[in-house]
GUTI-670550 format. One line per field, with one value per atom (N, C-alpha, C, CB): x, y, z; residue number from 0; residue in one letter. Coordinates in nm, 2 decimals. Glycine has a CB too. Layout:
REM GUTI-670550
px = X_...
py = Y_...
pz = Z_...
seq = NUM_...
type = A_...
REM end
This chain:
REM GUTI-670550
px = -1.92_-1.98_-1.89_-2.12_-1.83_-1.77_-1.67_-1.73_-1.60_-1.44_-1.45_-1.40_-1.57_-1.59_-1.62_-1.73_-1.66_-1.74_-1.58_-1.87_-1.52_-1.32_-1.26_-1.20_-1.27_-1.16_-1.26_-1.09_-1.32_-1.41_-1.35_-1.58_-1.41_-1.37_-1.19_-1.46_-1.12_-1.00_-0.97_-0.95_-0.99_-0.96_-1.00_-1.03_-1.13_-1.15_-1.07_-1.27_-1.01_-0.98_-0.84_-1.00_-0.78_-0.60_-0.62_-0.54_-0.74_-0.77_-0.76_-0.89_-0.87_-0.91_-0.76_-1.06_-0.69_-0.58_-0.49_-0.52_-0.47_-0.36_-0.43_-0.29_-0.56_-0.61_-0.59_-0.75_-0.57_-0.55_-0.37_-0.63_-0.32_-0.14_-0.14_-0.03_-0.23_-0.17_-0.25_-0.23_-0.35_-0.44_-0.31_-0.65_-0.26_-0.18_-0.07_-0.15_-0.01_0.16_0.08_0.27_0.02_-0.05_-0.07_-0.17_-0.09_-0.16_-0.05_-0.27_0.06_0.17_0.18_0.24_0.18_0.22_0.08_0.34_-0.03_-0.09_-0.27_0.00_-0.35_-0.50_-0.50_-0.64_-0.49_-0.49_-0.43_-0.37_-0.30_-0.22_-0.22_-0.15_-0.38_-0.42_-0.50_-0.48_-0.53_-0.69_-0.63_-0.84_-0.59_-0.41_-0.35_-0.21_-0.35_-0.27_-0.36_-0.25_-0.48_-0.61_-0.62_-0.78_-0.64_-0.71_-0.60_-0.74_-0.45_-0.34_-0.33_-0.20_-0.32_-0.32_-0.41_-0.36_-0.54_-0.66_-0.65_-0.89_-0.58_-0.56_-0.43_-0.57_-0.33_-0.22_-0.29_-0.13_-0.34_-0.41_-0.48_-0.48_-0.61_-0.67_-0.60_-0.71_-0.50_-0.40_-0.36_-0.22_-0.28_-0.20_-0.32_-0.13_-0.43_-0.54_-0.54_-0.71_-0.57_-0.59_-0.50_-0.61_-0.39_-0.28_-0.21_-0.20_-0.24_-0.26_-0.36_-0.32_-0.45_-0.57_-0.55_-0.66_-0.50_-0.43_-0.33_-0.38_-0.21_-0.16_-0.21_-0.11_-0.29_-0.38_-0.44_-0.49_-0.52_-0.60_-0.49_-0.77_-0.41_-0.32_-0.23_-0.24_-0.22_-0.13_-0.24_-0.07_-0.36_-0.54_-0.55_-0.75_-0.50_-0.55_-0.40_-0.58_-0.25_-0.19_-0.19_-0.05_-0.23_-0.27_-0.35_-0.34_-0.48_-0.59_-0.58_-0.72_-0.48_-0.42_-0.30_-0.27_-0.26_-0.17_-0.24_-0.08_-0.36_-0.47_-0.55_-0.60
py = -0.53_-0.52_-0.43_-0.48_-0.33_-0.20_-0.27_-0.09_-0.37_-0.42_-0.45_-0.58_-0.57_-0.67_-0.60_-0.78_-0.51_-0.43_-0.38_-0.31_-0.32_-0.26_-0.32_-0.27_-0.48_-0.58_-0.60_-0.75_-0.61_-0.66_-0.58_-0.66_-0.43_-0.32_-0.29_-0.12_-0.31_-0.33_-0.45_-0.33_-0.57_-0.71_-0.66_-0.85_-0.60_-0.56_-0.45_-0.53_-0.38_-0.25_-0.34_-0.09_-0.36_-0.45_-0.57_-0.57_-0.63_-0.74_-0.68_-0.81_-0.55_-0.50_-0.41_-0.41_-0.33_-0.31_-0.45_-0.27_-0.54_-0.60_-0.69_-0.69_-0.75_-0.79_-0.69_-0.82_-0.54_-0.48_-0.47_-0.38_-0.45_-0.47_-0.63_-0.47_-0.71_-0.85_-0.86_-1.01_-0.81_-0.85_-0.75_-0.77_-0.62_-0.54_-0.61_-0.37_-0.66_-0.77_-0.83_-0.88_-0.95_-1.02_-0.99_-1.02_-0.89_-0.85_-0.80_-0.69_-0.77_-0.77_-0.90_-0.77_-1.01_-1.13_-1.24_-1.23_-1.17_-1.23_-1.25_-1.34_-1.29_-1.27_-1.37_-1.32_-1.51_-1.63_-1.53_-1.79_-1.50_-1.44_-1.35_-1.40_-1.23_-1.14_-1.22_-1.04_-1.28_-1.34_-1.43_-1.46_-1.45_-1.58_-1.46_-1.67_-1.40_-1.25_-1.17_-1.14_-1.18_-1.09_-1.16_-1.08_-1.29_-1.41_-1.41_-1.59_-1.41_-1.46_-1.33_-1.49_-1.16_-1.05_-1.02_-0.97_-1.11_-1.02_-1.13_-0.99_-1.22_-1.30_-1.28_-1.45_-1.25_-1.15_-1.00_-1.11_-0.96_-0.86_-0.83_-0.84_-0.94_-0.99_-1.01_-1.11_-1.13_-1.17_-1.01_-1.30_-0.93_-0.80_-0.72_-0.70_-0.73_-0.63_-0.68_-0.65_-0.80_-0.86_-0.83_-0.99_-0.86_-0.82_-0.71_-0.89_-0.61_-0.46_-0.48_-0.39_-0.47_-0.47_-0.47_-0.59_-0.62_-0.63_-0.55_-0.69_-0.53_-0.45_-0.32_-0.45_-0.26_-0.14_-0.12_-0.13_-0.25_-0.24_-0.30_-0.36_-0.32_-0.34_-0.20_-0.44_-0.14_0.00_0.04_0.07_0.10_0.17_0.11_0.10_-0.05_-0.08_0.01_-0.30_-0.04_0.03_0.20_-0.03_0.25_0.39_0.43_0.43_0.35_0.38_0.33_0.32_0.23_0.18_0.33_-0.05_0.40_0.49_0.60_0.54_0.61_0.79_0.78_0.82
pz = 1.78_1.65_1.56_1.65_1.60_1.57_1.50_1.68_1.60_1.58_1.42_1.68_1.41_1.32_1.16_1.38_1.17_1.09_1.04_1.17_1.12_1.07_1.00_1.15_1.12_1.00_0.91_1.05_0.85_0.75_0.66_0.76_0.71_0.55_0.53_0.58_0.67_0.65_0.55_0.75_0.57_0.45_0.35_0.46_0.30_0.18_0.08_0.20_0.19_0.13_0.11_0.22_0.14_0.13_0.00_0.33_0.01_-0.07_-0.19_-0.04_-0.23_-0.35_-0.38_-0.35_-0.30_-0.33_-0.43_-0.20_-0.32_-0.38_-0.51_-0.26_-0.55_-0.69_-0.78_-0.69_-0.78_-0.85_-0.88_-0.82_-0.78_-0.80_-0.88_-0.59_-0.83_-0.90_-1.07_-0.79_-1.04_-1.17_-1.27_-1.16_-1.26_-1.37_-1.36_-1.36_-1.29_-1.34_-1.40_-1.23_-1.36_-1.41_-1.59_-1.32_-1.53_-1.69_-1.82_-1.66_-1.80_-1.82_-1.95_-1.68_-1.84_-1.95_-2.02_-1.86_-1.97_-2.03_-1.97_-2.03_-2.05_-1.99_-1.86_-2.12_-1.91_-1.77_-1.66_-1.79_-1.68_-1.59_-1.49_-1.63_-1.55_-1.50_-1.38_-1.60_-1.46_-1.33_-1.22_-1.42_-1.24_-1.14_-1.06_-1.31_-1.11_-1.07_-0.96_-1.23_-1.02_-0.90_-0.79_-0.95_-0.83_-0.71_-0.60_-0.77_-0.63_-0.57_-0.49_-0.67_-0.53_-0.50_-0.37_-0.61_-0.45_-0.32_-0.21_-0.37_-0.24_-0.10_0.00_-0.13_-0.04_0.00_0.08_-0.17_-0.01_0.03_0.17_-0.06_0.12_0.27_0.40_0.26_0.38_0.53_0.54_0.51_0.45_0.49_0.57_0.33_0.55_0.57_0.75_0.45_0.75_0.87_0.96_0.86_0.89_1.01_1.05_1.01_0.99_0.97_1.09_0.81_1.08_1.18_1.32_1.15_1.32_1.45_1.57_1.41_1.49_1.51_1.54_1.44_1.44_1.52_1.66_1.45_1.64_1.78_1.92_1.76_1.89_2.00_2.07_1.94_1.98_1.96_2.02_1.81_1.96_2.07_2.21_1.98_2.21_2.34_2.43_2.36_2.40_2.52_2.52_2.52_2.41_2.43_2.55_2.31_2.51_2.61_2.77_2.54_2.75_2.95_2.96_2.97_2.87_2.92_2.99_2.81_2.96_2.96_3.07_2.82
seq = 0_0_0_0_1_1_1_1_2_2_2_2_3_3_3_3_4_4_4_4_5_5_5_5_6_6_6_6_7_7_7_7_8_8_8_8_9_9_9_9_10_10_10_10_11_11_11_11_12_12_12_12_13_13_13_13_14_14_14_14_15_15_15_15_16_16_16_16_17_17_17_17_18_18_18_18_19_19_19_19_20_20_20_20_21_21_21_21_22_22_22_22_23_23_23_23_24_24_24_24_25_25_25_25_26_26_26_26_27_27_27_27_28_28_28_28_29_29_29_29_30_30_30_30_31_31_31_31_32_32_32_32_33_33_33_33_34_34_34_34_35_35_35_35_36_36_36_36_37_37_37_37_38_38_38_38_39_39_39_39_40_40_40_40_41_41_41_41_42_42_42_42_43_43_43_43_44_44_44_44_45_45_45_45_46_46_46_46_47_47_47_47_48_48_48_48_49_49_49_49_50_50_50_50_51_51_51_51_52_52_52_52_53_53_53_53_54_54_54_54_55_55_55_55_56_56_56_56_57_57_57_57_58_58_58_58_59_59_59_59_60_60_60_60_61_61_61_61_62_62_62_62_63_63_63_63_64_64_64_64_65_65_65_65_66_66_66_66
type = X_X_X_X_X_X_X_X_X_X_X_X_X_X_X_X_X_X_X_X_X_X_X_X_X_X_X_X_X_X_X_X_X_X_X_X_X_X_X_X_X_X_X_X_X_X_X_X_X_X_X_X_X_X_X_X_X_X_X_X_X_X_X_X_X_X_X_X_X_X_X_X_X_X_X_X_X_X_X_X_X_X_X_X_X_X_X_X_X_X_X_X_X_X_X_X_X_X_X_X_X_X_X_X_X_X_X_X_X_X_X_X_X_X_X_X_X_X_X_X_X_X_X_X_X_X_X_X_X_X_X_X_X_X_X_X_X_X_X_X_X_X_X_X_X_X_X_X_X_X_X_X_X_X_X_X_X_X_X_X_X_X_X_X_X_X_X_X_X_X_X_X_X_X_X_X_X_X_X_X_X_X_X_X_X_X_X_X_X_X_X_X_X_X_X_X_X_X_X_X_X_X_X_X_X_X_X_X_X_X_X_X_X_X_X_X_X_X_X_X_X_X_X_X_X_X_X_X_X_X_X_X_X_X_X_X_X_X_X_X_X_X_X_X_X_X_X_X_X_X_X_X_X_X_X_X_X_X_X_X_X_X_X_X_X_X_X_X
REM end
């Protein structure tokens, strides 16, 4: 349950990062652009969050076979 609860707030936290990096380019050239710009961002974001994630718990798992 612990795991699920991580990646969850991990995707969120990368997602809301990157809608904000996309929504301000975005925003740059134009209103459509911003919102094209969020949606595109927080889904970039998401995968990055997820697979961030991964990586983590893999690195914890051979830690914890080292100890």
């Amino acid at each position: 349950m612990k795991s699920r609860i991580n990646r969850a707030v991990s995707r969120a936290k990368y997602a809301a990062i990157g809608a904000a990096i996309g929504a301000g380019v975005g925003g740059l050239l134009g209103r459509n652009t911003a919102s094209t710009g969020g949606a595109i961002g927080g889904l970039v974001g998401a995968i990055v969050g997820e697979k961030s994630l991964g990586v983590k718990e893999r690195v914890e798992s051979v830690r914890s076979r080292d100890e």
